[in-house]
MARVO-744184 format. One record per residue (C-alpha): residue in one letter; residue number from 1; x, y, z. Coordinates in nm, 4 decimals. Layout:
<tikes>
TIKE A NUM X Y Z
...
</tikes>
This chain:
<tikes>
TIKE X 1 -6.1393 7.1243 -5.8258
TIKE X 2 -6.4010 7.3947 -5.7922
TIKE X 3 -6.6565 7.1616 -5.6534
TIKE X 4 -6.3621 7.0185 -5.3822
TIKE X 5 -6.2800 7.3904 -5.2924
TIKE X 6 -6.6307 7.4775 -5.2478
TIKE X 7 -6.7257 7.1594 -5.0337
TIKE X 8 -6.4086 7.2551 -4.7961
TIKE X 9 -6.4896 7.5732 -4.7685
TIKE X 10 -6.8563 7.4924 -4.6432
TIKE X 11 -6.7199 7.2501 -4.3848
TIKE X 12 -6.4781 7.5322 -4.2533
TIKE X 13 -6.7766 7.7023 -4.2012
TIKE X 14 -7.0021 7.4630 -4.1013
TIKE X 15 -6.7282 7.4112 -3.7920
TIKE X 16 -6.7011 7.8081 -3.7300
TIKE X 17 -7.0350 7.7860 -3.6768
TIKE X 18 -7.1035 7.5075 -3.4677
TIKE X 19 -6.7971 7.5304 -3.2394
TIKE X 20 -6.9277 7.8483 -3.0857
TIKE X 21 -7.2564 7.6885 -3.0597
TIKE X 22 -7.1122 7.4087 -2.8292
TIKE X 23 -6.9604 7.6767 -2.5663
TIKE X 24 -7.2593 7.9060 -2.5944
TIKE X 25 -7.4502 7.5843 -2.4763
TIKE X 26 -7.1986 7.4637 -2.1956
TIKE X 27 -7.2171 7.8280 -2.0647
TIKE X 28 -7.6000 7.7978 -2.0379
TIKE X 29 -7.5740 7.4613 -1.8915
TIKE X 30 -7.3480 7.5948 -1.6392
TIKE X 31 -7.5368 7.8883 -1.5883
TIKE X 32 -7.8636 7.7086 -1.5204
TIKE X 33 -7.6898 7.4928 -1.2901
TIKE X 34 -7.5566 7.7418 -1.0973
TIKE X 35 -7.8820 7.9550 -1.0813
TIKE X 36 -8.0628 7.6287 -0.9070
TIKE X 37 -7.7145 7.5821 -0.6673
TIKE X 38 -7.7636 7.9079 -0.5477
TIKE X 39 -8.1340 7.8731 -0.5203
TIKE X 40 -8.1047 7.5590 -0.2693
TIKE X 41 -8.1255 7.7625 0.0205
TIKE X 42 -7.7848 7.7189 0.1394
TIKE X 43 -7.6228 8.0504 0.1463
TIKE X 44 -7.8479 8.2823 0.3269
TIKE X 45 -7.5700 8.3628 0.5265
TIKE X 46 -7.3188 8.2335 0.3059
TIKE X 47 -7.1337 8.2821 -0.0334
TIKE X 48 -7.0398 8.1077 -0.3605
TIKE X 49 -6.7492 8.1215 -0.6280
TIKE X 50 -6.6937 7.9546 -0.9212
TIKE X 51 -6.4388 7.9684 -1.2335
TIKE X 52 -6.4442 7.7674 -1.5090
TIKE X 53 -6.1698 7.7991 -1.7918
TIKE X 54 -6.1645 7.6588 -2.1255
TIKE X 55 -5.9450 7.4028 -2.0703
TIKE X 56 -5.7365 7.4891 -2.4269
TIKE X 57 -5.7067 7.8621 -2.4170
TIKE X 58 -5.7766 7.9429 -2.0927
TIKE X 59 -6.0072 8.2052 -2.1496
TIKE X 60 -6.2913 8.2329 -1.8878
TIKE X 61 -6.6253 7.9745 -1.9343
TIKE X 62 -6.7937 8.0785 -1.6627
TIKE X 63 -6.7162 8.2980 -1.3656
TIKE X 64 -6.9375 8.4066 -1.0450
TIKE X 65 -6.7755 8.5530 -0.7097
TIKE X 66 -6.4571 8.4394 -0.9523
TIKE X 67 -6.2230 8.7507 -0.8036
TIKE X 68 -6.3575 8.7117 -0.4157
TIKE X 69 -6.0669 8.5783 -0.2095
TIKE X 70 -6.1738 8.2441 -0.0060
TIKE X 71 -6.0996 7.9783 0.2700
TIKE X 72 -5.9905 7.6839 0.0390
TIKE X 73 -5.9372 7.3818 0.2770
TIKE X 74 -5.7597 7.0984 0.1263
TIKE X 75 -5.7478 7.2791 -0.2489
TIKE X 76 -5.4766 7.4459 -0.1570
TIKE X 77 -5.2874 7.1820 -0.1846
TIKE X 78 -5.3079 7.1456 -0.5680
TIKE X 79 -5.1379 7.5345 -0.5785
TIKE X 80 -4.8734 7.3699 -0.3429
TIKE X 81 -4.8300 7.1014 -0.5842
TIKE X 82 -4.7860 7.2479 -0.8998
TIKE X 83 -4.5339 7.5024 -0.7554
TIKE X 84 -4.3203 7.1980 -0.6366
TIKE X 85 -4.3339 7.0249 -0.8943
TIKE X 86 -4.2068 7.3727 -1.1177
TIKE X 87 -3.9455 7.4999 -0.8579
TIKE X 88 -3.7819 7.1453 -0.7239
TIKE X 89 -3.8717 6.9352 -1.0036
TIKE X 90 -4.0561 6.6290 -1.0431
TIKE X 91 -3.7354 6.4216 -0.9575
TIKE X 92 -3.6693 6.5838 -0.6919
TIKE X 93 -3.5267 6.3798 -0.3444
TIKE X 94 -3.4677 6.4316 -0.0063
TIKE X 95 -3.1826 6.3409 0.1634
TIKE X 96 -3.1489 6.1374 0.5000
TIKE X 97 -2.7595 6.0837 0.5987
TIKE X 98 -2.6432 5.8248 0.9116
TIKE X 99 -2.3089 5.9571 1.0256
TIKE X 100 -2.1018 5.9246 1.3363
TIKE X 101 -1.8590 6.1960 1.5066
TIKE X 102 -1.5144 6.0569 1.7399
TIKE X 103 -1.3440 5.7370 1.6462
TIKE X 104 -1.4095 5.3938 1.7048
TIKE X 105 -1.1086 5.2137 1.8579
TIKE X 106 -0.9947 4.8329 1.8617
TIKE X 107 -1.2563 4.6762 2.0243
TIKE X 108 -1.5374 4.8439 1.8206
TIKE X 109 -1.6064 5.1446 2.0764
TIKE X 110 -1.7006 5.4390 1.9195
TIKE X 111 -1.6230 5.7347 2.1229
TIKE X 112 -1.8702 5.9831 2.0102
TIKE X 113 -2.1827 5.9971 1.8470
TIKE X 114 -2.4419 5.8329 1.5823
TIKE X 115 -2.6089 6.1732 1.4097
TIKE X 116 -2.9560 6.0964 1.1787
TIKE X 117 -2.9268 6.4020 0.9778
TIKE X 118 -3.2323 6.5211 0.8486
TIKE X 119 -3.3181 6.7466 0.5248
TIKE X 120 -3.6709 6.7618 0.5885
TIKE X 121 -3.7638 6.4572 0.4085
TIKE X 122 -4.1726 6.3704 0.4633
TIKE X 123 -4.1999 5.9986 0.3746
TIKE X 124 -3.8853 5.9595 0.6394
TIKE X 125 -4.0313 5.6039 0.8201
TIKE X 126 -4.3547 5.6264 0.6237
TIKE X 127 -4.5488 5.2717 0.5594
TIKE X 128 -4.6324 5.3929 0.2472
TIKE X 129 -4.3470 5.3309 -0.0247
TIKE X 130 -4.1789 4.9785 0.0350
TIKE X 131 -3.8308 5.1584 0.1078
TIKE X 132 -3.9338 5.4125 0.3572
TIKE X 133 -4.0670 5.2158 0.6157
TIKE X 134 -3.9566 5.2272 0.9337
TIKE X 135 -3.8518 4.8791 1.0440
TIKE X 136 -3.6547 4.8685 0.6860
TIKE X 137 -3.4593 5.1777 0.7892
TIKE X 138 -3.3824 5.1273 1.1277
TIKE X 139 -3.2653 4.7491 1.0215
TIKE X 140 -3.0300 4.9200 0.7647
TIKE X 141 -2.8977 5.1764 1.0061
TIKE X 142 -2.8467 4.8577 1.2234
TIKE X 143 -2.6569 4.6734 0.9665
TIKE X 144 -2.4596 4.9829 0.8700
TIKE X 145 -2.3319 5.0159 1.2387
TIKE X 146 -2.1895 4.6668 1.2645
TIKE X 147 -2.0550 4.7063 0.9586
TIKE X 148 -1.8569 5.0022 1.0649
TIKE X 149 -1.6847 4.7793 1.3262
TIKE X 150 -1.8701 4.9449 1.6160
TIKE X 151 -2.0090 4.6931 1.8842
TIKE X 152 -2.0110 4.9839 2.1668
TIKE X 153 -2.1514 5.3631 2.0950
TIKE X 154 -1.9478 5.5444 2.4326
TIKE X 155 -2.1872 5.8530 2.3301
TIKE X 156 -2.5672 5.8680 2.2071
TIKE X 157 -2.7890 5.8993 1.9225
TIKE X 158 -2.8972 6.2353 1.7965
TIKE X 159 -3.1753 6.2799 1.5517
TIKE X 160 -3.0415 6.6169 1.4208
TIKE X 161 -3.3584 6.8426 1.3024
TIKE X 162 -3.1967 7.1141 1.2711
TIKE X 163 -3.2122 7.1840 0.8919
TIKE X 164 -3.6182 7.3412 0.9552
TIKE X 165 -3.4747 7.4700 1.2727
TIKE X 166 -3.6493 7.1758 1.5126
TIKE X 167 -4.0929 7.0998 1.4851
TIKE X 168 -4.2623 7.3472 1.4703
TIKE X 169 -4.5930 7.4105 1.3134
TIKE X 170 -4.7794 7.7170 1.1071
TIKE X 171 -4.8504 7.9902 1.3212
TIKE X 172 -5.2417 8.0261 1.2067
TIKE X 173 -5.3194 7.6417 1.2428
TIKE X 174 -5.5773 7.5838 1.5453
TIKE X 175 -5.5142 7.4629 1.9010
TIKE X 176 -5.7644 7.1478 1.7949
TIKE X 177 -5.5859 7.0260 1.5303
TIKE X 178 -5.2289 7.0328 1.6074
TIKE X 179 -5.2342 6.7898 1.8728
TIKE X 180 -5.4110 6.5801 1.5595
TIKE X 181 -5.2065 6.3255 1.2914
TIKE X 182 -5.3203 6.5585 1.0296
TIKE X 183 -5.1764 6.8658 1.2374
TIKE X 184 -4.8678 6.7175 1.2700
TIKE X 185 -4.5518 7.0068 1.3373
TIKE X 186 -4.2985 6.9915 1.0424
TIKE X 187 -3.9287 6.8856 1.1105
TIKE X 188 -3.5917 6.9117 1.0082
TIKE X 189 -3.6086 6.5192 1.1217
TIKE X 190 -3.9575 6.3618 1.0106
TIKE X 191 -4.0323 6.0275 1.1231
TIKE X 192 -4.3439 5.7676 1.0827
TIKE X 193 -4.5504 6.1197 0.9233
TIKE X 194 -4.4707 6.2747 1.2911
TIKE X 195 -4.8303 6.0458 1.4404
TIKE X 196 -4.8634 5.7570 1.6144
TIKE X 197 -5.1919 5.5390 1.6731
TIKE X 198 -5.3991 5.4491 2.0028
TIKE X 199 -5.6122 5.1820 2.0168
TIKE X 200 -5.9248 5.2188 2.2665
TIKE X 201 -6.1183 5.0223 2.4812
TIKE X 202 -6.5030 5.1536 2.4955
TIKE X 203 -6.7213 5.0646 2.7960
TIKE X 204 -7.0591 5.1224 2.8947
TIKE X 205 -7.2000 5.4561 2.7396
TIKE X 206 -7.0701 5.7777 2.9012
TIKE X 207 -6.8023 5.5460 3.1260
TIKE X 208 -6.4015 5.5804 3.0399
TIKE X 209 -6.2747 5.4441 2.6836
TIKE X 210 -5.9695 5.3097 2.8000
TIKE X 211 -5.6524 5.2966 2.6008
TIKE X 212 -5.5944 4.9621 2.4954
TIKE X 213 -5.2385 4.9564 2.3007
TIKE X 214 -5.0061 5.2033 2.1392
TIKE X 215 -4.8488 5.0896 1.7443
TIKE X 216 -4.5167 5.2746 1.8903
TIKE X 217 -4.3651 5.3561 2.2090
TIKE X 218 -4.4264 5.7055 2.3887
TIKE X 219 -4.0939 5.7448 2.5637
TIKE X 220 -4.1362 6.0375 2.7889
TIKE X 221 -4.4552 6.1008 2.7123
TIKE X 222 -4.7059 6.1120 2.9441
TIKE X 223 -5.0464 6.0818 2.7740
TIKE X 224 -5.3686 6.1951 3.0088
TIKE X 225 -5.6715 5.9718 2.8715
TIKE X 226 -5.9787 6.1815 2.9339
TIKE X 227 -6.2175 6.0192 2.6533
TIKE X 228 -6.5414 5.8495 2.7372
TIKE X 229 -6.7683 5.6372 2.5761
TIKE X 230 -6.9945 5.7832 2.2966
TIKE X 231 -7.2975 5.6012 2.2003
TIKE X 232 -7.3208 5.3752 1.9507
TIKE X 233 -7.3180 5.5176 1.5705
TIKE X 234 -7.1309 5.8564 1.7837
TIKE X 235 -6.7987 5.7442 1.5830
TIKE X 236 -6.5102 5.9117 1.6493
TIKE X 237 -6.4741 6.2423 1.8362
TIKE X 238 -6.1575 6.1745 2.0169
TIKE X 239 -5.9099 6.5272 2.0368
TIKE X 240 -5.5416 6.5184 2.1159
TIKE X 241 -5.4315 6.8482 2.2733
TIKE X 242 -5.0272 6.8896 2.2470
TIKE X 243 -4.7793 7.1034 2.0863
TIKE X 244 -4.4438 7.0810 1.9672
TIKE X 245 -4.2281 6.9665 2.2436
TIKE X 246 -4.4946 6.8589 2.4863
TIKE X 247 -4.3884 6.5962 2.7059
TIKE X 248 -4.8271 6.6010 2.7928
TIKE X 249 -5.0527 6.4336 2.5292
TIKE X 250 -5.4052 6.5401 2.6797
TIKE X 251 -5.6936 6.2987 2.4976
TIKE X 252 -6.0592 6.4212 2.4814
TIKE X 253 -6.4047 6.3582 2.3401
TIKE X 254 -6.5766 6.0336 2.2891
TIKE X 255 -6.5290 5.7178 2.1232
TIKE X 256 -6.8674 5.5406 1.9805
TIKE X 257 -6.8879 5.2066 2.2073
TIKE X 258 -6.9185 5.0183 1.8356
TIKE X 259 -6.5790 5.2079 1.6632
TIKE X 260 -6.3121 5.0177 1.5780
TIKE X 261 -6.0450 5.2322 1.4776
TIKE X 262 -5.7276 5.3261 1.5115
TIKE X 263 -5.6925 5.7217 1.6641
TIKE X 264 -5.3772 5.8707 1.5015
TIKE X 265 -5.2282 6.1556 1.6640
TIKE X 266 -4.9134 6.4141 1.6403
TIKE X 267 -4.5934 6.2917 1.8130
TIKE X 268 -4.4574 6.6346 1.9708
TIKE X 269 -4.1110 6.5172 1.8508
TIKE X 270 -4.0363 6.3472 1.5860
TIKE X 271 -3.6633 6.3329 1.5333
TIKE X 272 -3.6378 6.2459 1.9266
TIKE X 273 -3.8885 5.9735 1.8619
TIKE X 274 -3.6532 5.8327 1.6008
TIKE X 275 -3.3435 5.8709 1.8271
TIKE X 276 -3.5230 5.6888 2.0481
TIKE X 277 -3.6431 5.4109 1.8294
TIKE X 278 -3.3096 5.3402 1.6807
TIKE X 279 -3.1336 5.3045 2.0152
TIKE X 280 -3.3770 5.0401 2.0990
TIKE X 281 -3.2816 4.8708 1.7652
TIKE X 282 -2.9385 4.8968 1.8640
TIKE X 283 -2.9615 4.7601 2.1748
TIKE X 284 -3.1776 4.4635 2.0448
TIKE X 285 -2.8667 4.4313 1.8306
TIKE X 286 -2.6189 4.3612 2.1283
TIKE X 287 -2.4987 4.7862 2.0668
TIKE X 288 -2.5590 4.9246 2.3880
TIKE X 289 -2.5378 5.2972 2.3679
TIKE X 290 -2.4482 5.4375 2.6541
TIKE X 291 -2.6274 5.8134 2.7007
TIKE X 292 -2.9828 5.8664 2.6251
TIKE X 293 -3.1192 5.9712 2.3085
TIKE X 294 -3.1613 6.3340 2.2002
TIKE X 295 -3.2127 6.6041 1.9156
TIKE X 296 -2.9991 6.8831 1.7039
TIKE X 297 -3.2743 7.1152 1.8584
TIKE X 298 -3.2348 6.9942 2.2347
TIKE X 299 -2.9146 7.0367 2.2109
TIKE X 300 -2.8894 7.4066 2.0514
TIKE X 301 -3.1072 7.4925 2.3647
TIKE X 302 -2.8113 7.3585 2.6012
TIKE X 303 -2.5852 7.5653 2.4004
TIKE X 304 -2.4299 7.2402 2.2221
TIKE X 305 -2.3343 7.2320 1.8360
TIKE X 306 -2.3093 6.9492 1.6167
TIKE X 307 -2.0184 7.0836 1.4296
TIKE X 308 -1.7752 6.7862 1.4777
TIKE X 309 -1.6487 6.5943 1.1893
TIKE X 310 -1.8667 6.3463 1.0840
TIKE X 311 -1.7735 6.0279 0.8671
TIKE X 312 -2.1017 5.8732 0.6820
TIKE X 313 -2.2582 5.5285 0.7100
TIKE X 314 -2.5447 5.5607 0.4800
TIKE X 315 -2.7528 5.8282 0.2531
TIKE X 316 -3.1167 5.7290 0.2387
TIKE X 317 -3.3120 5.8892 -0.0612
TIKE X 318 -3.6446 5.9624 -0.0542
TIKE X 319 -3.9391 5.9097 -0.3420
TIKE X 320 -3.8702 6.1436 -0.5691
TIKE X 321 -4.1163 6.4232 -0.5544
TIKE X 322 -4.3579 6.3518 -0.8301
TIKE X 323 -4.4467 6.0414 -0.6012
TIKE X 324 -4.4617 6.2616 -0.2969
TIKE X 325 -4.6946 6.4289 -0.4251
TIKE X 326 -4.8991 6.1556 -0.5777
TIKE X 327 -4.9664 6.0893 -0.1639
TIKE X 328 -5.0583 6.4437 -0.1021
TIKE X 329 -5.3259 6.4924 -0.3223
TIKE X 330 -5.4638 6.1362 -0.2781
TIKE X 331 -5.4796 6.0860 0.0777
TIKE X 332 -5.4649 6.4537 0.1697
TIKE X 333 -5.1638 6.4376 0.3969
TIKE X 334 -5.1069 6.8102 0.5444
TIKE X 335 -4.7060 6.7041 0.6594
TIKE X 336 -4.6100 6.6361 0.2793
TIKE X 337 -4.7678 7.0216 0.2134
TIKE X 338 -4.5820 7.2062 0.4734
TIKE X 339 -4.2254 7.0462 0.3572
TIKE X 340 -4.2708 7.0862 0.0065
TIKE X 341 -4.3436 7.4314 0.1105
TIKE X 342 -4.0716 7.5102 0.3082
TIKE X 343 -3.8319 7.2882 0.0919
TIKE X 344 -3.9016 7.5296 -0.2084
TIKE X 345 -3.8952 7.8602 0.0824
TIKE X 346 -3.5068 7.7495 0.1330
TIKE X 347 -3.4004 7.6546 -0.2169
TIKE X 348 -3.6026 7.9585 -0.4016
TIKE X 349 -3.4562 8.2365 -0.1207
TIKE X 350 -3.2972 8.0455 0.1609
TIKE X 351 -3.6100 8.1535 0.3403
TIKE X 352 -3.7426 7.8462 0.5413
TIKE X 353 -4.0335 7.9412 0.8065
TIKE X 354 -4.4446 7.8943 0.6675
TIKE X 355 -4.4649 8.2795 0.6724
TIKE X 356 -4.2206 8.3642 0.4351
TIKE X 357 -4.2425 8.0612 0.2045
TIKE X 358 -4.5895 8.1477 0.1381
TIKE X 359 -4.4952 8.4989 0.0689
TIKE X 360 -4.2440 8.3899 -0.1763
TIKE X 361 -4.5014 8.0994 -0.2957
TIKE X 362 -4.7621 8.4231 -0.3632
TIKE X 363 -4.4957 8.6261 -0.5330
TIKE X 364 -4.3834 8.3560 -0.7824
TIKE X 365 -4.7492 8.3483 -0.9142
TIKE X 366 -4.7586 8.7249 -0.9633
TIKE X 367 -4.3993 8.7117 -1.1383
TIKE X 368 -4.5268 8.3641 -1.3496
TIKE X 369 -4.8610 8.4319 -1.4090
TIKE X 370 -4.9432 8.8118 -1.2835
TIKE X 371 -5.1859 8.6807 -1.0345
TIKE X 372 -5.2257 8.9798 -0.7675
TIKE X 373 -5.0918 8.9575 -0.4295
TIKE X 374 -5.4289 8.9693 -0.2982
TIKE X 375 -5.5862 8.6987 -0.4885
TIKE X 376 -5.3291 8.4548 -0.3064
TIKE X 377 -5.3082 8.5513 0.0689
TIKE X 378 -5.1363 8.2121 0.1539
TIKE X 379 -5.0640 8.0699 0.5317
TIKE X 380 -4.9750 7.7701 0.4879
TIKE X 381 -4.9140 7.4546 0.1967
TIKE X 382 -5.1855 7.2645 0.2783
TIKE X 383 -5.4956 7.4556 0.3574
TIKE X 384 -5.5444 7.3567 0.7352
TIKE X 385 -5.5065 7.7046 0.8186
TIKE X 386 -5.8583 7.8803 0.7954
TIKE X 387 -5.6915 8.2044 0.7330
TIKE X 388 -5.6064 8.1937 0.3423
TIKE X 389 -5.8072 8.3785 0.1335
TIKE X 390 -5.7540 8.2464 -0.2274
TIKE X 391 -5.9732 8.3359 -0.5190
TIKE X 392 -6.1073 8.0574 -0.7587
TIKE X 393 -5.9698 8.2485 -1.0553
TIKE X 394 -5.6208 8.2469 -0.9031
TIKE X 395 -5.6565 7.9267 -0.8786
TIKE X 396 -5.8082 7.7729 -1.2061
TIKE X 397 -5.5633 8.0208 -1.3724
TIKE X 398 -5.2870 7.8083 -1.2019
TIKE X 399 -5.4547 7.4276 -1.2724
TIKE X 400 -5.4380 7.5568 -1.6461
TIKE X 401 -5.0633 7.6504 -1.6599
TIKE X 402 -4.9997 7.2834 -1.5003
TIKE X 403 -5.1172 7.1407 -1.8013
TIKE X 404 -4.8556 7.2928 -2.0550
TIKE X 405 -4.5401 7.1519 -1.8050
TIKE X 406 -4.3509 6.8247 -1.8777
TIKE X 407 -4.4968 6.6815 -1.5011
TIKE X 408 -4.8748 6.7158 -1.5979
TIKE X 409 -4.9438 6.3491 -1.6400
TIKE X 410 -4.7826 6.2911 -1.3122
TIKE X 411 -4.9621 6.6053 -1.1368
TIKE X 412 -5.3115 6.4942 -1.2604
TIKE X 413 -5.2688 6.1284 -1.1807
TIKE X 414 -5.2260 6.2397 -0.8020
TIKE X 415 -5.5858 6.3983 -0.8240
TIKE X 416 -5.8586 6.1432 -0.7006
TIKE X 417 -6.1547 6.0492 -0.9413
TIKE X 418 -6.4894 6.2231 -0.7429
TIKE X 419 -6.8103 6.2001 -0.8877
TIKE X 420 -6.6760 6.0588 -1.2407
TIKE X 421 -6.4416 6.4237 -1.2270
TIKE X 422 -6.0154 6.4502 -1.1631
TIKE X 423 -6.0579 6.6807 -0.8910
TIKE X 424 -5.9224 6.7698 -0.5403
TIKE X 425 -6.1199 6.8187 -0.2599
TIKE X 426 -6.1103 7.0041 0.0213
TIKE X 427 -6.3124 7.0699 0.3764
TIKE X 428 -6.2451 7.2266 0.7097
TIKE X 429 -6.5394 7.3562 0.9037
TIKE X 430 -6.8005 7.5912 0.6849
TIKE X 431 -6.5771 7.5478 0.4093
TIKE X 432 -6.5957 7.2631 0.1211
TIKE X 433 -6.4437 7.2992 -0.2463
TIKE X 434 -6.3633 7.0955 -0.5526
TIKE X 435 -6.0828 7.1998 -0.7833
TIKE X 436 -6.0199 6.9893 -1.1549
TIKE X 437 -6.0111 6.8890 -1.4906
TIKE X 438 -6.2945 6.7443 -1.7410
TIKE X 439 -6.3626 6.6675 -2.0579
TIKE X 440 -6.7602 6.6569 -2.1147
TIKE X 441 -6.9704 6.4979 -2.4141
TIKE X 442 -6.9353 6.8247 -2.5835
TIKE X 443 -6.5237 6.7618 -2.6084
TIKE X 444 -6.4753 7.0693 -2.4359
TIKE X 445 -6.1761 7.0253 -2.2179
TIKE X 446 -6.2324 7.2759 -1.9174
TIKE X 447 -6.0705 7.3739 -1.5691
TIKE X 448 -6.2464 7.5005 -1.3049
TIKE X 449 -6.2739 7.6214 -0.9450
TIKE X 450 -6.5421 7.6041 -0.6867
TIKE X 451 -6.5477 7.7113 -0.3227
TIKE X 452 -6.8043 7.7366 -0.0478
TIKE X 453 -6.8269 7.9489 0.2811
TIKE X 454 -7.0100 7.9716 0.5454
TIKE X 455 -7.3208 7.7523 0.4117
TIKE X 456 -7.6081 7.6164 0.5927
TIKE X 457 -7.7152 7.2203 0.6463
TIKE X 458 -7.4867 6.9333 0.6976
TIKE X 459 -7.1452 6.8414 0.4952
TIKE X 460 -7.3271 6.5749 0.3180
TIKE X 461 -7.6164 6.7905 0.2064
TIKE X 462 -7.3640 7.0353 0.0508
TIKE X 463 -7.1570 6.8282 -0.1293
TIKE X 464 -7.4269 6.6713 -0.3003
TIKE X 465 -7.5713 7.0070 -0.4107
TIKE X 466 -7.1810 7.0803 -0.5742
TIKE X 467 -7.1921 6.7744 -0.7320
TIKE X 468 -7.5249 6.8594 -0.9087
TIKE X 469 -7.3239 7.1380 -1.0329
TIKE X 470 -7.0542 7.0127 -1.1337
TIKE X 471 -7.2365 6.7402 -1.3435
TIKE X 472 -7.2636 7.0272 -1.6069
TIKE X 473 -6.9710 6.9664 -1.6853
TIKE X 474 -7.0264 6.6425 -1.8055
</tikes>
């Protein structure tokens, strides 16, 4: 017995004394590491921060520039994340109703109105989950019109966006992007991820890249083709310049003369777009609808209300949220960030523009996790805006609490796999950063943190140089 006591005890201690040992040495690893990143030359003008956090207790690993407040591109979007997934739920749905106001009378004339009425849903027409896409809606809505009796609509169809108060988009995103797919406006009314794609037609170098075909129509849009011909290996440096509402698409840059791609760019209005896609459905039913399509918001601005009774012809449900965000983090899709943002604004406070969301998105943090106000200057959900100022520590701090919820598995099977690491990336101009979770040889489960500003040499160069520092992890 003596022996057996004696032989646990000196395992107990051989562990106390090795365990330390393996952190001590991950620190240095990291340190080294970190010592040659910022040796590379990259930062005379520039700066560095870095968190890691033992992934168990949370306690700090390794921190440099940890409390400075940064750009975070496209990391942001794991803070947006994990705060949706803890205020809505991971079950959460959206909400897409088909209605019509009047009555329909003998001979299948409805007198009044077919209403889309929108809650803000993202994936809303999206080719993305099998029951969201846009030809499978608009056939339902078909079928659900016939089988209301109605053969004649003596009235229109009015994609009502008025639950996010119309498109609009956050007020510290760039003229250059917002005319983009991935600076889409966010709607009451989403539809097709609010972008559309153009097909070009390069020439000889420097000549006209004409526009070949459209994948949807552009009713009452006029778009003004500018682009030219870029040279081969140029790629793609086409620029659409609109904003919410435009009825002008303006299209700039070049397009290599060897690119074949698809250019994807913001639809000014989405929930007309839909309005406008599902009379044509109609019609190609035998339903002729006799006024021209329009919006909640269009109307508002003519003084009309959509507060007539309204007897429903379908509820369409979205993904639920967990698998929202699976899309968000994988395929970095800016829309899905700016609803979940303003979904949780409205249902948290009843408060639903970007401004105040974020506030409220800030002040949850300091309440959950007493992160300071100024360690989370948030102004916007998905990190487009070059404004917020976010410090790694705020945000490793935030990566760890996602790992005690019930919705982990789900949250860290929507980050992608870079460089062997579960990590989200992230990259707007001077700025590139990595976010994540990892297990190394040493079993030390850690989260970490790491953003760049402002450094010197291409994209390419710099990402390579994180990766070499992130491999100490490993």
């Amino acid at each position: 017995m003596v022996k057996k006591t004696i032989y646990t005890i000196l395992i107990l201690f051989t562990f106390l004394s090795t365990h330390p040992g393996y952190g001590q040495a991950l620190r240095d690893n990291i340190n080294n590491a970190y010592q040659q990143f910022i040796k590379s030359g990259k930062f005379p003008n520039g700066i560095a921060a870095f968190t890691v956090l033992d992934g168990k207790t949370g306690q700090p690993i390794y921190t440099n520039n940890a409390s400075i407040g940064l750009p975070t591109a496209s990391t942001m979007k794991v803070i947006t994340s994990i705060t949706a997934l803890d205020i809505l739920g991971p079950d959460y749905i959206y909400q897409t109703k088909l209605a019509y106001t009047g009555e329909i009378d003998s001979l299948g004339v409805l007198h009044g109105d077919i209403i889309v009425i929108g809650s803000g849903d993202p994936t809303l027409g999206s080719d993305r989950y099998t029951n969201t896409k846009a030809e499978t809606l608009l056939n339902k809505w078909v079928y659900k019109v016939q089988h209301a009796g109605i053969n004649h609509i003596n009235g229109r169809i009015v994609g009502d966006d008025l639950y996010l108060n119309g498109n609009d988009v956050p007020p510290t995103w760039n003229w250059v992007d917002i005319g983009n797919y991935y600076g889409a406006g966010i709607s009451g009314l989403n539809w097709r991820e609010n972008k559309a794609g153009i097909t070009f037609s390069p020439s000889t170098i420097g000549q006209p890249a004409n526009i070949a075909s459209t994948n949807t129509p552009f009713s009452g849009i006029t778009l003004i083709n500018e682009v030219t011909t870029g040279a081969n290996g140029s790629g793609d440096n086409v620029y659409a310049y609109s904003a919410p509402y435009s009825d002008m698409v303006y299209l700039r840059g070049t397009y290599g003369r060897d690119l074949k791609k698809v250019i994807e760019i913001a639809i000014p209005d989405p929930a007309l777009a839909l309005a406008q896609q599902l009379t044509t459905s109609l019609s190609d039913a035998g339903i002729t609808v006799d006024s021209i399509p329009t919006t909640g918001k269009r109307l508002l601005n003519q003084g009309i209300t959509l507060n007539q009774q309204k007897h429903e012809l379908d509820t369409h449900q979205s993904p639920a949220l967990k698998d929202i965000v699976h899309w968000f983090n994988q395929k970095s899709i800016n829309l899905y960030g700016e609803v979940m943002l303003k979904s949780f604004g409205i249902i948290s406070h009843n408060e639903s523009t970007t401004q105040k969301a974020a506030s409220l998105l800030s002040k949850y943090w300091e309440q959950k996790l007493r992160i300071p106000n100024s360690e989370l200057s948030i102004q916007d959900g998905s990190g487009l805006s070059s404004q917020n100022r976010v410090t790694t520590l705020a945000m490793a701090k935030i990566m760890h609490y996602a790992q005690g919820r019930p919705w982990f598995a789900d949250f860290q099977k929507s980050l992608p796999t870079i460089n062997g690491i579960t990590m989200k990336s992230g990259t707007i101009g001077g700025v590139l950063g990595y976010t994540g979770f990892h297990t190394g040889k040493t079993g030390t489960p850690v989260t970490f943190s790491l953003l760049v500003n402002n450094y010197t040499g291409s994209t390419s160069a710099m990402r390579q140089e994180m990766f070499k520092l992130l491999n100490s992890l490993k």
